[in-house]
Residue frames relative to the residue before (quaternion, step in Angstrom):
aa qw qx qy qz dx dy dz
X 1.0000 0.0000 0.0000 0.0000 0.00 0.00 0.00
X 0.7121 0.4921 -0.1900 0.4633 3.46 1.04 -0.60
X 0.5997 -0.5678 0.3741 0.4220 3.71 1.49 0.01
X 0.7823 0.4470 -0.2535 0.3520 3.92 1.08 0.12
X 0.3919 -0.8275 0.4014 0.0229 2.66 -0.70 1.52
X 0.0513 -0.8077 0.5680 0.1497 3.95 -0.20 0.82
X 0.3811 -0.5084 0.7430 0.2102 3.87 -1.84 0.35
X 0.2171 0.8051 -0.5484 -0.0632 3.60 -1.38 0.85
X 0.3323 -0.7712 0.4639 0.2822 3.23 -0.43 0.15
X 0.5529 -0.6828 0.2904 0.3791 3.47 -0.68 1.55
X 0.6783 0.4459 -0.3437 0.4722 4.13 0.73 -0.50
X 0.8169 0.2055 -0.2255 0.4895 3.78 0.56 0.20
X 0.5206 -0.7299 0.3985 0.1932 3.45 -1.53 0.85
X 0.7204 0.4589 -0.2481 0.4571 3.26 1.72 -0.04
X 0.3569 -0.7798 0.3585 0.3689 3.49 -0.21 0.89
X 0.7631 -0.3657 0.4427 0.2966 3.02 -2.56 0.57
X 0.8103 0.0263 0.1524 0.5652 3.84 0.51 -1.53
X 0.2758 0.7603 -0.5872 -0.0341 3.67 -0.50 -0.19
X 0.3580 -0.6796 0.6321 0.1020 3.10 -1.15 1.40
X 0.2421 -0.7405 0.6195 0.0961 3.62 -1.43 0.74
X 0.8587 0.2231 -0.0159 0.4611 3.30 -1.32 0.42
X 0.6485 0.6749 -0.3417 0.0848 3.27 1.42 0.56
X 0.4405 0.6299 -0.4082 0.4924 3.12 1.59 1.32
X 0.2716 -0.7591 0.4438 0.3913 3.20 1.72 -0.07
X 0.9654 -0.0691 -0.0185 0.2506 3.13 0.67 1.49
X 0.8050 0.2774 -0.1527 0.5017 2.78 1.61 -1.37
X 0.7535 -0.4998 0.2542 0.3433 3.38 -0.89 0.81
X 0.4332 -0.6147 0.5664 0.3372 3.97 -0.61 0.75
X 0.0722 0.7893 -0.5931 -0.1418 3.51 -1.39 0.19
X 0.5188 -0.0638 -0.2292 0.8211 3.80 1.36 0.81
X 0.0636 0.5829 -0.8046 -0.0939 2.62 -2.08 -0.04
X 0.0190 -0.6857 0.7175 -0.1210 4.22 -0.74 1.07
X 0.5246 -0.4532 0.6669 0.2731 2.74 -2.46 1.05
X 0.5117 -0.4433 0.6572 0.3311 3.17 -1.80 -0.22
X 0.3386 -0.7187 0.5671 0.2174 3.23 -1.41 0.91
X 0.7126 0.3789 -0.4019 0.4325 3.30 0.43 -0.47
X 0.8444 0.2336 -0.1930 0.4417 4.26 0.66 -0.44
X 0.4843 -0.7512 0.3897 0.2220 3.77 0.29 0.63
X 0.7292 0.2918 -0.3438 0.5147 3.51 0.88 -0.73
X 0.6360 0.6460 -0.2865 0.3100 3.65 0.56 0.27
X 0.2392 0.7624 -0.5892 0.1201 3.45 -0.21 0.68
X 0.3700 -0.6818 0.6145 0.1438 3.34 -2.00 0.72
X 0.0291 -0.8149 0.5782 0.0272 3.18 -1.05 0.36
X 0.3965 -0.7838 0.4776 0.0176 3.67 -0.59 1.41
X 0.1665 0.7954 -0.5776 -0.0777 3.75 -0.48 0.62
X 0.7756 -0.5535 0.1720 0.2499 3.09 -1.52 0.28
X 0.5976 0.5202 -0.4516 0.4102 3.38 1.24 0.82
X 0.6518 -0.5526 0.3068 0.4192 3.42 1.57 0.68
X 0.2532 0.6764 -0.4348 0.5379 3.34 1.83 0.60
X 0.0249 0.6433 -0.7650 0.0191 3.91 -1.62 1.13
X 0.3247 -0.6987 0.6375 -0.0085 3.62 -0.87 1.63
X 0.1666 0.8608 -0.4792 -0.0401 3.31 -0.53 0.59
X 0.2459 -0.8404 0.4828 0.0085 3.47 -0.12 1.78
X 0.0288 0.6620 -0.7489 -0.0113 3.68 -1.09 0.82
X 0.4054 -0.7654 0.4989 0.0285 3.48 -0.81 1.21
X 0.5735 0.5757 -0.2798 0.5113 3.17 1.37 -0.43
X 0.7240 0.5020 -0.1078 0.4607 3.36 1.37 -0.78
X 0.6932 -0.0498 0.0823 0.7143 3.23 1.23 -1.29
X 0.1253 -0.6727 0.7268 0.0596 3.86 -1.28 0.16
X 0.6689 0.3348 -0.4050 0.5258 3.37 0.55 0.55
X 0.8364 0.0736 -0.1621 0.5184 3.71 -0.23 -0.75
X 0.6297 -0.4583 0.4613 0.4250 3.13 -1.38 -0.41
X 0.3488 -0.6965 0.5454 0.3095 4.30 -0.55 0.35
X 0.8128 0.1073 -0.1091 0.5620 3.98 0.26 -0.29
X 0.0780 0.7039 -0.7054 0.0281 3.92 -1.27 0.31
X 0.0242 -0.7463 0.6650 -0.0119 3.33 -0.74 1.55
X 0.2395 -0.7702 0.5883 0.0572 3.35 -1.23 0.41
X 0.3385 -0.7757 0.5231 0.1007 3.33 -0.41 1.69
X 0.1035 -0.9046 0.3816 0.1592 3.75 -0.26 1.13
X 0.7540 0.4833 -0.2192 0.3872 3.63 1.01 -0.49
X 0.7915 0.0202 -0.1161 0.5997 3.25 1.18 0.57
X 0.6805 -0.5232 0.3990 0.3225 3.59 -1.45 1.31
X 0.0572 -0.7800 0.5851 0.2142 3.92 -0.72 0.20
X 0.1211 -0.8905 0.4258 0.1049 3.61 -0.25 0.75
X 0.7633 -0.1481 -0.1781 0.6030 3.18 1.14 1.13
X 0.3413 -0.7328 0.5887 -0.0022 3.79 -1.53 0.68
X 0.2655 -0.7485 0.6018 -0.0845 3.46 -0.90 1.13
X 0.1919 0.6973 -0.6721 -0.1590 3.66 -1.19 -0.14
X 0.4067 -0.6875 0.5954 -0.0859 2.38 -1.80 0.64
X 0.1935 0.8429 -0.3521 0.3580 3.34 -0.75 1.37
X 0.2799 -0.7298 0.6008 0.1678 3.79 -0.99 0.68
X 0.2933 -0.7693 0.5484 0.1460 3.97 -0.32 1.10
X 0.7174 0.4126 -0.2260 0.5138 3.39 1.08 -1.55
X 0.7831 0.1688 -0.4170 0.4294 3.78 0.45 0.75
X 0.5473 -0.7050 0.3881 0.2299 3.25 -1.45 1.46
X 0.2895 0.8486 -0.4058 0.1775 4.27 1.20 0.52
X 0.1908 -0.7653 0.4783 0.3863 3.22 2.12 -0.72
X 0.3335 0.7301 -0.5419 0.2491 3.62 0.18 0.77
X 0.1224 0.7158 -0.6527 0.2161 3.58 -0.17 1.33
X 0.3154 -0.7426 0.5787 -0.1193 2.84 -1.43 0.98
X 0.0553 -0.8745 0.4664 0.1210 3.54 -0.45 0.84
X 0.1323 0.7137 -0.6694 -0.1582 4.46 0.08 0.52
X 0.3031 -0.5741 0.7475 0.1403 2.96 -2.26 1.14
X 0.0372 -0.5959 0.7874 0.1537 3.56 -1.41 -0.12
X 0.2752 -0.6324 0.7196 -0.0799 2.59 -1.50 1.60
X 0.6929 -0.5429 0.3799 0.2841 3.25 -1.79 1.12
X 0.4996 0.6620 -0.3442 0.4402 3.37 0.91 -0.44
X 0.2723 -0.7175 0.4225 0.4823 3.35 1.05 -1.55
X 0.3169 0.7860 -0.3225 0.4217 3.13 1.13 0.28
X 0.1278 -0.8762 0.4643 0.0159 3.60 -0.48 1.72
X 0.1538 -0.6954 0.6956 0.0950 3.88 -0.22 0.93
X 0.0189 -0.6910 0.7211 0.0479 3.57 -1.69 1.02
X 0.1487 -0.8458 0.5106 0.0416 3.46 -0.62 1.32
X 0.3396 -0.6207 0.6101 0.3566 3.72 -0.84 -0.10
X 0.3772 -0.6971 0.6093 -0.0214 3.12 -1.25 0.61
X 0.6191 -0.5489 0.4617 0.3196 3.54 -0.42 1.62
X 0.3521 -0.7412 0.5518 0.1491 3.27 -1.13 1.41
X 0.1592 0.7874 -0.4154 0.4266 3.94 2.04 0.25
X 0.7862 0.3923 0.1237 0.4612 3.09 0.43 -2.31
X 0.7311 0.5165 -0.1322 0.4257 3.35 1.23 -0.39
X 0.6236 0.6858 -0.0669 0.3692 3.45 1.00 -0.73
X 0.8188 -0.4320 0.2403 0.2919 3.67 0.20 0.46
């Protein structure tokens, strides 16, 4: 609720990395690995803000932040084939509206 995001590992109760304050605040509302690249994962908060973190790259901040402007998204999905190497990733918002937007995702972020 507060914008922080923790890394655990399933055999212990304290996390690996945890990043504070990294929504400046506002509250996560999905947050998913990539399927197709493990060290990547996005995370959506509640001003319609998508953080996108590649760990391989940075371990401290997020590397991209896009902001969806013309309508609230109220939750995010991806989409994707792991067991082929095409870097196809796929992003579906739902918007309050109901309305579903499916994006591609930089093949950077996508890839193996």
């Amino acid at each position: 609720s507060d914008g922080s995001i923790r890394l655990h590992q399933m055999t212990s109760e304290y996390p690996l990395m945890q990043w504070n304050d990294s929504t400046k605040g506002q509250p996560i509302i999905a947050l998913q690995w990539a399927l197709t690249r493990p060290a990547v994962f996005f995370a959506l908060d509640a001003s319609s803000n998508i953080y996108i973190w590649d760990l391989l790259e940075n371990d401290l901040l997020p590397v991209a932040k896009q902001t969806i402007p013309s309508e609230k998204v109220s939750t995010m999905t991806l989409l994707g084939e792991p067991e082929k190497a095409n870097g196809l990733l796929g992003m579906v918002l739902a918007k309050e509206s109901g309305q579903i937007d499916i994006q591609y995702v930089k093949k950077k972020w996508a890839l193996p």
